[in-house]
VODREN-924207 format. One record per atom (N, C-alpha, C, O, CB): residue number from 1; z, y, x; residue in three letters. Coordinates in nm, 4 decimals. Last residue first. Glycine has a CB too. Layout:
# VODREN-924207
num,up,north,east,residuo
NUM,Z,Y,X,ala
...
# end
This chain:
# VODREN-924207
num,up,north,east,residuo
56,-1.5622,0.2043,-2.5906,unk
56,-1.6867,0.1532,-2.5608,unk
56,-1.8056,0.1696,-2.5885,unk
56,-1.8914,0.0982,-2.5367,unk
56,-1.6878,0.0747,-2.5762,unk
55,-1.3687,0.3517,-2.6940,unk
55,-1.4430,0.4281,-2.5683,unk
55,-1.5296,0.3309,-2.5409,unk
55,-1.5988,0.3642,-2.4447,unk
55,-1.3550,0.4725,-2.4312,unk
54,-1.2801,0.2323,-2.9079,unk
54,-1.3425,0.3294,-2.9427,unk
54,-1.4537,0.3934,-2.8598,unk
54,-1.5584,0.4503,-2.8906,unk
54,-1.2580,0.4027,-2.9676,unk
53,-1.1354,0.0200,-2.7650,unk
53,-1.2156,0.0343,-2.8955,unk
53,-1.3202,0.1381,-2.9322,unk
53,-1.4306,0.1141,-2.9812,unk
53,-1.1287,0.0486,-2.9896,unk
52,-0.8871,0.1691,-2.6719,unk
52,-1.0027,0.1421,-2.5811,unk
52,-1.1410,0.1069,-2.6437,unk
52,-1.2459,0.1488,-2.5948,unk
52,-0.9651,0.0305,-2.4937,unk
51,-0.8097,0.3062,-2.8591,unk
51,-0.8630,0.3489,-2.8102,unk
51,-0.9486,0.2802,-2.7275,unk
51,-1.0649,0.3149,-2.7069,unk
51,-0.8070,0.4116,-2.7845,unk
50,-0.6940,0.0705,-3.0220,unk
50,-0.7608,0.1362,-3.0640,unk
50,-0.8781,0.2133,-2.9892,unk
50,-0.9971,0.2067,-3.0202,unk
50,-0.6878,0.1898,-3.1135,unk
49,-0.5234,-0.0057,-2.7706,unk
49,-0.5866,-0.1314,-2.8490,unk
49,-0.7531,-0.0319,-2.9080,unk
49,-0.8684,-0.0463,-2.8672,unk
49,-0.4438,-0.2023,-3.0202,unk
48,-0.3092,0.1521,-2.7818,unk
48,-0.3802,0.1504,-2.6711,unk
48,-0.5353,0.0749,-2.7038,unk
48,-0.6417,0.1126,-2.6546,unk
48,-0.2876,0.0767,-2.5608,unk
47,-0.1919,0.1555,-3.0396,unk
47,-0.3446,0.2799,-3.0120,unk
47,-0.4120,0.2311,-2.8677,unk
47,-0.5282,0.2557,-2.8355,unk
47,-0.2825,0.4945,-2.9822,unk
46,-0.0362,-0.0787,-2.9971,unk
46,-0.1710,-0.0936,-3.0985,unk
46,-0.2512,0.0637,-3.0645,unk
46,-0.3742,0.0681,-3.0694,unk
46,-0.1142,-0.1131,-3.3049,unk
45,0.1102,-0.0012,-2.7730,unk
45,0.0205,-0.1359,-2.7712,unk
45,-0.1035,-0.1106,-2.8526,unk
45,-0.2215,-0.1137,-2.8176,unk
45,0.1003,-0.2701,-2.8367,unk
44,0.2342,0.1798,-2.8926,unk
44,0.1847,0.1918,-2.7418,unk
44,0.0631,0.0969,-2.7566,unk
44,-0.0563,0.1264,-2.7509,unk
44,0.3046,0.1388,-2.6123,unk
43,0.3798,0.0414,-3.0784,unk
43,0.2737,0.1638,-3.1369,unk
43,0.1840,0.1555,-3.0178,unk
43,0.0655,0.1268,-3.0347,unk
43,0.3441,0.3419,-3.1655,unk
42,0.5726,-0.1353,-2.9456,unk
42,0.4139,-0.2000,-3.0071,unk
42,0.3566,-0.0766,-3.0633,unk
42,0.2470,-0.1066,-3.1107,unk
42,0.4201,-0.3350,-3.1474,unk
41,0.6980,0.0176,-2.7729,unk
41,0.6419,-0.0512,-2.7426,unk
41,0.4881,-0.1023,-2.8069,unk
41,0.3721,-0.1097,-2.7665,unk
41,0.7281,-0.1109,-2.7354,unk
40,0.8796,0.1383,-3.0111,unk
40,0.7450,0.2392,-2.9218,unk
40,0.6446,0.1606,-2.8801,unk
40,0.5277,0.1831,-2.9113,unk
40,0.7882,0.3196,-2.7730,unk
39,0.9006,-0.0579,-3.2787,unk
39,0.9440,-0.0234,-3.1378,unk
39,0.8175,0.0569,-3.0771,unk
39,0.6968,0.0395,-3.0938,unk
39,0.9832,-0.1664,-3.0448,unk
38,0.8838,0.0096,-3.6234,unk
38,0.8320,-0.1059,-3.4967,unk
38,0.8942,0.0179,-3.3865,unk
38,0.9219,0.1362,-3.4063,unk
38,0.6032,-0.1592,-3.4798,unk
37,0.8777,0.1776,-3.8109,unk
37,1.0322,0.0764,-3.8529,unk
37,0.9282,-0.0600,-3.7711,unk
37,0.9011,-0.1711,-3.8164,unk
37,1.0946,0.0444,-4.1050,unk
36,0.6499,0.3672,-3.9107,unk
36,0.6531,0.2636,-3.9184,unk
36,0.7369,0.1429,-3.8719,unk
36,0.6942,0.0280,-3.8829,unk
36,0.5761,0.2653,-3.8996,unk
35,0.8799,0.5969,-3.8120,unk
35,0.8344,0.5963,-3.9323,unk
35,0.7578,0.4255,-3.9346,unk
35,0.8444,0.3467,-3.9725,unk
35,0.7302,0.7414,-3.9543,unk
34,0.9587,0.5365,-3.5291,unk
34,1.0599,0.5684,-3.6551,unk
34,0.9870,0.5793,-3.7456,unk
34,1.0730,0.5621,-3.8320,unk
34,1.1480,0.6874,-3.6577,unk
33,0.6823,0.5338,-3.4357,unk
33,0.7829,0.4168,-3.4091,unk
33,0.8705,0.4266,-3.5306,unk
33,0.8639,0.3446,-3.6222,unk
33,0.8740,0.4299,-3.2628,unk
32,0.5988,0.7942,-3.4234,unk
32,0.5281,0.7142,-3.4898,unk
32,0.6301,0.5496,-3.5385,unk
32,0.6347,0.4866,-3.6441,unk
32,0.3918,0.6983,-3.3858,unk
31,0.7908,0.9316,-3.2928,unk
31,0.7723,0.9342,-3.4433,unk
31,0.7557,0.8863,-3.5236,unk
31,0.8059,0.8821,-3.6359,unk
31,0.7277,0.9676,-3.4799,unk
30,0.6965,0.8214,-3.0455,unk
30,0.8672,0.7509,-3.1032,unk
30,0.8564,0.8398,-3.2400,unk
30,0.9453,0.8001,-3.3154,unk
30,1.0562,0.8025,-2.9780,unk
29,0.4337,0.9038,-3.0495,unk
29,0.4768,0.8062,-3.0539,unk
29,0.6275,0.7179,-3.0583,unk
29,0.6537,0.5982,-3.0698,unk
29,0.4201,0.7958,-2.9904,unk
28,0.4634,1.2347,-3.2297,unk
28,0.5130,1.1567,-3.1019,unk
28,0.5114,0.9560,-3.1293,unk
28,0.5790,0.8974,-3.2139,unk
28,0.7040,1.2275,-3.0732,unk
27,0.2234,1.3431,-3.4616,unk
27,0.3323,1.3191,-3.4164,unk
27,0.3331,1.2467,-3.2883,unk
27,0.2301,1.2015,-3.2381,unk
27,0.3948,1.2636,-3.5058,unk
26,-0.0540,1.4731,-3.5508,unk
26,0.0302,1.5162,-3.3618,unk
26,0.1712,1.4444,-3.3820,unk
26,0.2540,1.4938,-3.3055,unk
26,0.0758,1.7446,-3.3142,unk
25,-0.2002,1.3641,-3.7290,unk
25,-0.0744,1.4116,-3.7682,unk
25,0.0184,1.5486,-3.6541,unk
25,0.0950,1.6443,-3.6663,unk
25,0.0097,1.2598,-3.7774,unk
24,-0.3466,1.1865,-3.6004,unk
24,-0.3892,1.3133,-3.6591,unk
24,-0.2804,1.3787,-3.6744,unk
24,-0.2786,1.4806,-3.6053,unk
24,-0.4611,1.3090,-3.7807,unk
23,-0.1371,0.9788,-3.5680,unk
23,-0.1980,1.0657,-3.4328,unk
23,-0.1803,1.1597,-3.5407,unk
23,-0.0746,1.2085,-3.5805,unk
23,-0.3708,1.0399,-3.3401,unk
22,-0.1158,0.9291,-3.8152,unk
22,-0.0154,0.9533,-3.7563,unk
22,-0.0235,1.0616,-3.6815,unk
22,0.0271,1.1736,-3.6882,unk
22,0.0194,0.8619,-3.6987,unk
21,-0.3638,0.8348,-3.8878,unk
21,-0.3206,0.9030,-3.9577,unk
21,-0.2487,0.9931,-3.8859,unk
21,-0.2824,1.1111,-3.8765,unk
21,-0.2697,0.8456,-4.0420,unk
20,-0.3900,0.5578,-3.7165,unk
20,-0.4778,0.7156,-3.6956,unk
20,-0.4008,0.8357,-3.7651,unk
20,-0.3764,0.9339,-3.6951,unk
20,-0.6478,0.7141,-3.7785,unk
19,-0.1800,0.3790,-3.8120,unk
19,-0.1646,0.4755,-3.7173,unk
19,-0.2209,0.5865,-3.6880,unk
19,-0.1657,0.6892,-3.6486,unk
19,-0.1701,0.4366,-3.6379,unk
18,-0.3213,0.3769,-4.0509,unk
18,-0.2070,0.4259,-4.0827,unk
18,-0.1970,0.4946,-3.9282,unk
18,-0.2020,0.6159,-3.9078,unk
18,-0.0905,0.3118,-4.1415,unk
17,-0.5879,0.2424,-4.0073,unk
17,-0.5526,0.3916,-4.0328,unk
17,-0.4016,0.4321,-4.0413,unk
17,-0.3837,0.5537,-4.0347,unk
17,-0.6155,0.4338,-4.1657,unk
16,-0.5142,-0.0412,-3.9263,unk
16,-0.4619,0.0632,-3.8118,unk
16,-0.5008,0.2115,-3.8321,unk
16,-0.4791,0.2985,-3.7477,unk
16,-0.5225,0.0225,-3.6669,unk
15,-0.5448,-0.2052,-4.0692,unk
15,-0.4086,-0.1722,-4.1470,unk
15,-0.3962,-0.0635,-4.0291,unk
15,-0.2923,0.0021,-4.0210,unk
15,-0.2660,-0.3115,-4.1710,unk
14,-0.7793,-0.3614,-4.0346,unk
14,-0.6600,-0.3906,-3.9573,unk
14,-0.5817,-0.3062,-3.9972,unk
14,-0.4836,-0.3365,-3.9293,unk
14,-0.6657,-0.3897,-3.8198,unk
13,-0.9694,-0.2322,-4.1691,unk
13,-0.9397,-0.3396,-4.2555,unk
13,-0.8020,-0.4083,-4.1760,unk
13,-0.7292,-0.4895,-4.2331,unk
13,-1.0817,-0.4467,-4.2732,unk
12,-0.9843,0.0008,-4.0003,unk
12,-0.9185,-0.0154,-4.0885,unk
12,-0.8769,-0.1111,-4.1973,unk
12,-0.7916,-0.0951,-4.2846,unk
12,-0.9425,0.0475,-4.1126,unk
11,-1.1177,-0.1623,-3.8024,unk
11,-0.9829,-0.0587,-3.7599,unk
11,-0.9243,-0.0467,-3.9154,unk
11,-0.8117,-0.0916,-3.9372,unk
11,-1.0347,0.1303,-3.6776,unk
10,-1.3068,-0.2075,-3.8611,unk
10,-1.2593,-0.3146,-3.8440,unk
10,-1.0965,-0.3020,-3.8112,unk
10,-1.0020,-0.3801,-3.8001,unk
10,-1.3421,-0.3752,-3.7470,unk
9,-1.4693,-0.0055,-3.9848,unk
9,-1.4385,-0.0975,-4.0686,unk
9,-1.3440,-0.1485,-4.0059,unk
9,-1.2481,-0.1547,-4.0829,unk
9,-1.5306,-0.1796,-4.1084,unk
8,-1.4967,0.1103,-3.7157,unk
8,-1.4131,0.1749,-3.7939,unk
8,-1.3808,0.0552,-3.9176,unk
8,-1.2622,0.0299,-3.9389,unk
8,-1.4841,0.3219,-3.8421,unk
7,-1.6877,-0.0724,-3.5986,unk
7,-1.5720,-0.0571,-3.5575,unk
7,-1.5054,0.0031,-3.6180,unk
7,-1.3924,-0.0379,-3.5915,unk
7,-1.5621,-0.0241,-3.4668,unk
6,-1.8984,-0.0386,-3.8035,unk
6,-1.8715,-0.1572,-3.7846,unk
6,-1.6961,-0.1152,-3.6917,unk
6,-1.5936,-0.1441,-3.7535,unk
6,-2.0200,-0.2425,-3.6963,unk
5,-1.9990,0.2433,-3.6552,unk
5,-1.8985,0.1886,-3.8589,unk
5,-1.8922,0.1110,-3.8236,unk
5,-1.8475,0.1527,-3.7167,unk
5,-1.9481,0.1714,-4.0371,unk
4,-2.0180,0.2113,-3.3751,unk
4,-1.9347,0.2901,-3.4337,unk
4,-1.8333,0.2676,-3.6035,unk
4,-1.7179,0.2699,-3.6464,unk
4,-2.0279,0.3947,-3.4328,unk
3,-2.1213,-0.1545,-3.3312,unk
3,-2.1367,-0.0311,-3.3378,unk
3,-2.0093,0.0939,-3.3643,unk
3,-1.8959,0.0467,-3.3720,unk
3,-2.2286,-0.0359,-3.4300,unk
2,-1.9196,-0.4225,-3.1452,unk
2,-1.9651,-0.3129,-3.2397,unk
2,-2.0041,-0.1830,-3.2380,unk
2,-1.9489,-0.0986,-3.1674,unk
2,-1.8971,-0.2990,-3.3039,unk
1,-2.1108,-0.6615,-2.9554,unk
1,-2.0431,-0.5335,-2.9443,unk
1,-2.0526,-0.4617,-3.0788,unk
1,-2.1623,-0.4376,-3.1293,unk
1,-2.1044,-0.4470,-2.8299,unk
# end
């Protein structure tokens, strides 16, 4: 199981600050979609991914 840094490393060596960013941001996940030029679908996918990540 990762710790907290160990999981943030792993989030961001996965290219998935960009999405954090986003959140932070409050944009809408079809924001998020139109700016990284992917379908709602896979934003959905990758925070779902994140979060559950996080809540362990």
């Amino acid at each position: 199981m990762d710790d907290g840094p160990q999981l943030l490393r792993r989030l961001i060596s996965a290219d998935i600050r960009g999405y954090l960013l986003k959140v932070a941001e409050a944009l809408s996940i079809s924001q998020i979609a139109i700016r990284s030029a992917i379908t709602q679908a896979t934003v959905e996918c990758h925070l779902s991914t994140v979060l559950a990540g996080l809540c362990r």
